[in-house]
C-alpha positions in Angstrom: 342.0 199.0 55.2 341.3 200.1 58.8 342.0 196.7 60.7 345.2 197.0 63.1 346.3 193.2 62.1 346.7 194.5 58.5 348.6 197.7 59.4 352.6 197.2 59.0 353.9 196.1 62.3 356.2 198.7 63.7 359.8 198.9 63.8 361.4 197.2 66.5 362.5 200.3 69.2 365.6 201.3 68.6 365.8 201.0 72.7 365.4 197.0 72.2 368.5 194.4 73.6 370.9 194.2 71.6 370.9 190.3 71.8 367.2 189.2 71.4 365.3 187.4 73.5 367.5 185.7 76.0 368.0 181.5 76.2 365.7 181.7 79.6 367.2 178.3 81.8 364.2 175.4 81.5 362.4 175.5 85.0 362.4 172.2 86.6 358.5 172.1 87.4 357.0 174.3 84.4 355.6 173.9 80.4 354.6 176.3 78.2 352.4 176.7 75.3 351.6 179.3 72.8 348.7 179.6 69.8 346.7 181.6 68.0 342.9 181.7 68.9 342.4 184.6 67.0 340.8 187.0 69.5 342.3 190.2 67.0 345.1 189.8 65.9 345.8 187.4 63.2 348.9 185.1 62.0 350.3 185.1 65.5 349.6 183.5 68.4 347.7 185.5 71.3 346.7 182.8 74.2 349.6 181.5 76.1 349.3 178.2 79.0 351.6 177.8 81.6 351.5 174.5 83.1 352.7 174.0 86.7 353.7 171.7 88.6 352.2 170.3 92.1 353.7 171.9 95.3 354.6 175.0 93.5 354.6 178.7 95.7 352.7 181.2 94.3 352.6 185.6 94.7 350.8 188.3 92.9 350.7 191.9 92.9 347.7 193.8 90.9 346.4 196.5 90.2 344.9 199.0 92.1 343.3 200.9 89.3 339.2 201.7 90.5 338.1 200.0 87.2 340.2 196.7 87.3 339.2 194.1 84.8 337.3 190.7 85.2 341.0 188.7 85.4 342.7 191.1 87.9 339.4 190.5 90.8 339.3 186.9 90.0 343.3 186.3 90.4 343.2 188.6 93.9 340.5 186.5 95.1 341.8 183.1 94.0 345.2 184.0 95.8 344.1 185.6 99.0 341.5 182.6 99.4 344.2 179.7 98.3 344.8 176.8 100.6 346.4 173.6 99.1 349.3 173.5 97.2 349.7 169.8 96.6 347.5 169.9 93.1 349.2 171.6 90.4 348.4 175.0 88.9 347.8 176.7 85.8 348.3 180.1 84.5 346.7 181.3 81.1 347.0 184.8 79.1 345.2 186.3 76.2 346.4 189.1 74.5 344.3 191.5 72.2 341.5 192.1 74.2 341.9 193.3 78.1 338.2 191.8 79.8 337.8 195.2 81.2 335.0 197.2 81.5 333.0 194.3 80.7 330.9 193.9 83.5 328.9 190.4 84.5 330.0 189.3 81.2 333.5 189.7 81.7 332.8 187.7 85.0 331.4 184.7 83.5 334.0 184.5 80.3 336.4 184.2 83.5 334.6 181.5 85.1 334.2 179.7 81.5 337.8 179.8 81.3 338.6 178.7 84.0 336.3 176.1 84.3 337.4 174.5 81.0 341.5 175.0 81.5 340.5 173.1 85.1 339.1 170.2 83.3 341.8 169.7 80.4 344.1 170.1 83.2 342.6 168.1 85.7 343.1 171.0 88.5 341.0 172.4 90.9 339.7 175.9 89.2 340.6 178.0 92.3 344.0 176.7 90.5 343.4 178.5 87.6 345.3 182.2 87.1 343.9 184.3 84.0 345.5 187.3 82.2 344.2 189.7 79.5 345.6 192.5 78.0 344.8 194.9 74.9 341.4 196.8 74.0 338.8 197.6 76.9 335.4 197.4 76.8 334.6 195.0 74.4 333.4 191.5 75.5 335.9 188.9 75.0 334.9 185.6 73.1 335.7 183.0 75.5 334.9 180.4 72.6 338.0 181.9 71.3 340.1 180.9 74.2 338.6 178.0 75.0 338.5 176.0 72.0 342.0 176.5 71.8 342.9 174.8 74.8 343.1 171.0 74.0 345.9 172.8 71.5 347.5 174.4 74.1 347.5 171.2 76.0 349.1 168.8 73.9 351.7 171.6 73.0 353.3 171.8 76.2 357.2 171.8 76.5 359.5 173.1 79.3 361.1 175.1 76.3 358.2 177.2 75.4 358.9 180.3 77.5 359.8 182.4 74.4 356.8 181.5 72.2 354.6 182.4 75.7 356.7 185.8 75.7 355.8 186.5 72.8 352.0 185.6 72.3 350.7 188.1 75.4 352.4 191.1 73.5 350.2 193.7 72.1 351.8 197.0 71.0 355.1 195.9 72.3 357.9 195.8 69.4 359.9 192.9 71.1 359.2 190.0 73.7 361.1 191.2 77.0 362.7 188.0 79.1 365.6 188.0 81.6 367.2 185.1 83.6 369.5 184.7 86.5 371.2 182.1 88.8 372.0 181.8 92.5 373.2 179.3 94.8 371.2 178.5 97.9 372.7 176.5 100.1 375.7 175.0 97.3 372.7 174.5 95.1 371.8 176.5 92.0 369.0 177.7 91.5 367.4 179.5 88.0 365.1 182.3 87.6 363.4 183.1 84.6 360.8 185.7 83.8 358.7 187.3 80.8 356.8 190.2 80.8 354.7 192.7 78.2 354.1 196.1 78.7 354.9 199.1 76.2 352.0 201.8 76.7 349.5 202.8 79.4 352.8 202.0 81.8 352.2 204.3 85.0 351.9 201.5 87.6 350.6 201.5 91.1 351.2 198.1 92.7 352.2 196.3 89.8 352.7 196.7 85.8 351.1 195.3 82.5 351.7 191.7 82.6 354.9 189.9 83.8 355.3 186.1 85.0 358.6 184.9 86.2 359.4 181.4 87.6 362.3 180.0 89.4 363.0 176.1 90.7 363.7 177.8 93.9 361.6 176.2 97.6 360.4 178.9 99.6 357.4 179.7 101.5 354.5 181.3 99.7 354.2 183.8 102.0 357.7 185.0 102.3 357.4 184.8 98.6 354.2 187.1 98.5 356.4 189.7 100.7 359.6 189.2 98.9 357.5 190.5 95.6 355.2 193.4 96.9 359.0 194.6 98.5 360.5 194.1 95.1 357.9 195.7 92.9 358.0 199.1 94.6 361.7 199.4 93.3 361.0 197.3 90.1 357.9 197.5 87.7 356.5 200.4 90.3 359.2 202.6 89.8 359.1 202.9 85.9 356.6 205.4 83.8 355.9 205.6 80.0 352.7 207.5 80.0 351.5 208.8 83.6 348.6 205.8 82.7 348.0 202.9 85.3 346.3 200.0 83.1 343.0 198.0 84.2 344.8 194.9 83.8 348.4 195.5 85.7 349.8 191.9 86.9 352.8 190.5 88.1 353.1 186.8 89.5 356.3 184.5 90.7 356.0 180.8 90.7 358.5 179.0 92.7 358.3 175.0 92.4 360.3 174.1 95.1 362.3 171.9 92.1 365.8 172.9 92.7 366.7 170.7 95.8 367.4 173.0 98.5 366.4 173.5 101.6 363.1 175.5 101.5 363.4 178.9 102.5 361.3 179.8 105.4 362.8 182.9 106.9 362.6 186.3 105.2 365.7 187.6 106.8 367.9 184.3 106.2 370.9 184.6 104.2 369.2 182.3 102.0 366.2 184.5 101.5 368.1 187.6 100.9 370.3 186.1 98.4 367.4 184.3 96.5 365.8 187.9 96.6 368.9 190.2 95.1 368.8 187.3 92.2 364.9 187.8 92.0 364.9 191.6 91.7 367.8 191.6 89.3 365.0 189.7 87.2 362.4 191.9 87.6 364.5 195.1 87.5 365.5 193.8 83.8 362.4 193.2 82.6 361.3 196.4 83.9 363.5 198.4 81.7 362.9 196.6 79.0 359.3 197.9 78.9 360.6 201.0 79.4 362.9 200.9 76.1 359.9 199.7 74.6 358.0 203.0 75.5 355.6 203.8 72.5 357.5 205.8 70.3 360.6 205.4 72.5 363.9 206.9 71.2 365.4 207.3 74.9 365.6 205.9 78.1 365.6 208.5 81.1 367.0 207.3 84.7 365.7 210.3 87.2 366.9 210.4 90.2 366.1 212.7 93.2 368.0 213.1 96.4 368.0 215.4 99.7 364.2 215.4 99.7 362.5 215.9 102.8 360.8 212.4 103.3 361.5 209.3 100.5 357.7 210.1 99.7 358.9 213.3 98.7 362.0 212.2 96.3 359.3 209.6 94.6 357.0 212.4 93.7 359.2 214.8 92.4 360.8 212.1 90.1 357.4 211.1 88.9 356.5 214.6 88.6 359.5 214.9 86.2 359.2 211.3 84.7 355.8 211.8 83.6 356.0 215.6 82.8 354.9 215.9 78.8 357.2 218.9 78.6 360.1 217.3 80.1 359.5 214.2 77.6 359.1 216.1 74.7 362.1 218.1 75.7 363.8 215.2 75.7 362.7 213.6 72.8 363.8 217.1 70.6 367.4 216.6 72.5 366.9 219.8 74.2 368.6 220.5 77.1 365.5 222.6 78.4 366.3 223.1 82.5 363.8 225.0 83.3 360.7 222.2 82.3 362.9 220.3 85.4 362.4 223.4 87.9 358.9 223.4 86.9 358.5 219.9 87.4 360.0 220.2 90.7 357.7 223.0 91.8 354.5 221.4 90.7 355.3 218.2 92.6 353.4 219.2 96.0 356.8 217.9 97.7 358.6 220.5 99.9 361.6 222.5 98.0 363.5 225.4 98.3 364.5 227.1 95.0 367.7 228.4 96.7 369.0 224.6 97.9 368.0 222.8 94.6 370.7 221.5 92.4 370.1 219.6 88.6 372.3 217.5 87.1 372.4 216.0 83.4 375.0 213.6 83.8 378.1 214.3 85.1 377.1 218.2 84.2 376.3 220.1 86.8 373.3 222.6 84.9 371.8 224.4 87.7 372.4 225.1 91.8 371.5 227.9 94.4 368.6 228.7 92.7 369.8 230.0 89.0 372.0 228.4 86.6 375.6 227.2 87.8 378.5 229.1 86.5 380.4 226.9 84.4 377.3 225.2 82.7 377.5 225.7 79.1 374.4 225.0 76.5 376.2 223.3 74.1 377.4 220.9 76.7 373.8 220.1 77.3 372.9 219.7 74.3 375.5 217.2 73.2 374.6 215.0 76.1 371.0 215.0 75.1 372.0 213.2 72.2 372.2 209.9 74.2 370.1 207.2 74.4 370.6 206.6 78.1 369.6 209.5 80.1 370.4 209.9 84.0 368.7 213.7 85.2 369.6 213.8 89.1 368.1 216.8 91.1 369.4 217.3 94.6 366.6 219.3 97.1 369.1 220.1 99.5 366.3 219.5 102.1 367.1 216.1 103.8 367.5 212.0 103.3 365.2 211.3 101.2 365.9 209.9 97.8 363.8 208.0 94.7 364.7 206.9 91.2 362.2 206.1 88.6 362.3 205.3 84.8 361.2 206.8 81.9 361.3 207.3 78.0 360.7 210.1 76.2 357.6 211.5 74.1 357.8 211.4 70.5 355.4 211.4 67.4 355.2 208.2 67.8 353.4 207.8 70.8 350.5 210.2 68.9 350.9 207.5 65.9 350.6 204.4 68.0 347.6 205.4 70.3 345.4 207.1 67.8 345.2 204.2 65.7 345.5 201.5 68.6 341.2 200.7 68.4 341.0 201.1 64.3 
């Protein structure tokens, strides 16, 4: 039987949290729901509701893919045009089918949406936020979705973070959440975010799908700063595949709930505090789709240093990161050098074979332009047999330094991705 929803689900990644899903802190000012519409996959729930509350901050980051799908225009729009915040907002996420590449049909099962979340809600629709993620091209049934919603309504809670977690995933082997606390000002304040994402992970402004709230008061526009900052050394700095999606998304909902005094200044102590708890957030969940890599058996930290510019440290490490020969490499627990030099010299950054320096580990492999002295093979190889990877390459050119995540490339992958339409 070809259908996906009757295939055996896969194996949990052997990359996962040890610990599950987390206990995410309620959010003062927030309610989720979770059920299944069944848009394609069946006996699980695939449309999530987030309920927010009046007053609430909101910031996004997107895509910047060329073919961006129906959700991703109207959420840029919605935000860069949004006035009020005293009526309360909405956010609601489909998973299975993406929107994309749907053209003025995709358009119009927006508005649909929209329009009837606005009315069960009693919001405004430019208060309306809509997600999709899973097959392109193929016209999404908005009947789907929206007779589902009076359901989604009445089965709001402040607890339902993990049963929303769970219903945007689509390939992913295990719903990905983090949480945090700070004090701001004597008071604390909770963060708590979800996120999906385990193939086509190559972002560029933002990655997959991940929401994360917090009780915290601050201005949406230092909020909107604080995140684009964020996701550059967050979801933008992780690779699976060397593939941005059509559908990338990542939103933070503050609801001014916690009590403090609301946060107005970028550079205050306050802000920078509330912002080290916030990336710690976002850095987590990043990983986490990054252990659950298609096919993932190991997660690779590369990290690049005395480049000639930062711009040049980032795009050697992605050269590296999303090399198929370095992955593969990887994935076979050989300690294959050389796939690094290559990967270096493709980059297009400046390097000088006689300065560059490769590290796995604490094992110094390579320097001056040929293999160092005391390196020894077998050493290599033994450290390859990790699950946690760090690779470190020095240019010996200048300042500049990047580090971005990645996973290796197994069978697995081939498996996942040739059967993901069927």
């Amino acid at each position: 039987m070809s259908d996906s929803a009757t295939k055996a689900k896969p194996a949990v990644s052997p990359l996962a949290p040890p610990g599950g899903f987390p206990d995410l802190p309620v959010i003062d000012g927030v309610r989720f729901a979770a059920v299944a519409a069944g848009i394609k996959y069946r006996n699980r729930d695939d449309v999530m509701l987030a309920e927010i509350a009046p007053g609430a901050s909101l910031a996004g980051v997107f895509t910047r893919s060329a073919t961006r799908s129906a959700p991703v225009l109207d959420c840029e729009a919605k935000l860069a045009a949004l006035g009020s915040q005293e009526a309360g907002f909405a956010i609601l996420v489909n998973s299975g089918n993406s929107n994309a590449f749907t053209g003025a049909a995709g358009a119009e099962t927006v508005r649909a949406v929209c329009a009837q979340v606005a009315r069960a809600m009693d919001l405004p629709e430019a208060h309306v936020f809509t997600a999709s993620t899973g097959v392109i091209g193929e016209p999404l049934p908005a009947e789907k979705i929206t007779g589902a919603i009076a359901a989604l309504k009445a089965g709001l809670s402040p607890a339902g973070g993990a049963a929303a977690a769970r219903a945007i995933m689509t390939t992913d082997t295990f719903a990905k959440g983090a949480a945090a606390t700070v004090r701001i000002g004597g008071t604390p304040v909770s963060i708590a975010g979800f996120a999906k994402g385990s193939g086509m992970i190559a972002p560029d402004m933002a990655t997959m799908l991940a929401y994360v709230f917090t009780d915290a008061a601050i201005d949406r526009s230092v909020l909107q700063d604080m995140l684009r900052a964020q996701t550059v050394r967050t979801f933008n700095a992780i690779t699976v595949d060397s593939d941005t999606s059509t559908s990338d998304t990542v939103m933070v909902v503050a609801t001014g709930k916690a009590g403090h005094g609301r946060i107005t200044d970028a550079d205050s102590v306050e802000a920078r505090e509330f912002a080290a708890a916030l990336e710690a957030v976002m850095k987590d969940l990043a990983l986490q789709i990054v252990r659950d890599g298609e096919g993932a058996t190991k997660l690779v930290e590369v990290r690049v240093t005395g480049a000639a510019s930062d711009a040049d440290a980032d795009r050697v490490a992605r050269a590296i990161a999303n090399s198929p020969l370095v992955k593969t490499a990887i994935a076979g627990e050989d300690p294959n050098w050389g796939r690094i030099v290559m990967a270096v010299g493709k980059s297009g950054a400046k390097a000088d074979r006689d300065r560059l320096s490769i590290r796995f580990g604490d094992i110094l492999v390579a320097e001056d332009g040929w293999v160092a002295p005391g390196y020894r093979e077998e050493a290599g190889a033994a450290y390859m047999t990790s699950d946690t990877l760090l690779i470190s390459v020095d240019l010996g050119l200048g300042d500049g330094s990047a580090t971005i995540w990645t996973c290796d490339l197994t069978h697995g992958y081939i498996t996942i991705n040739a059967d993901y339409r069927s």
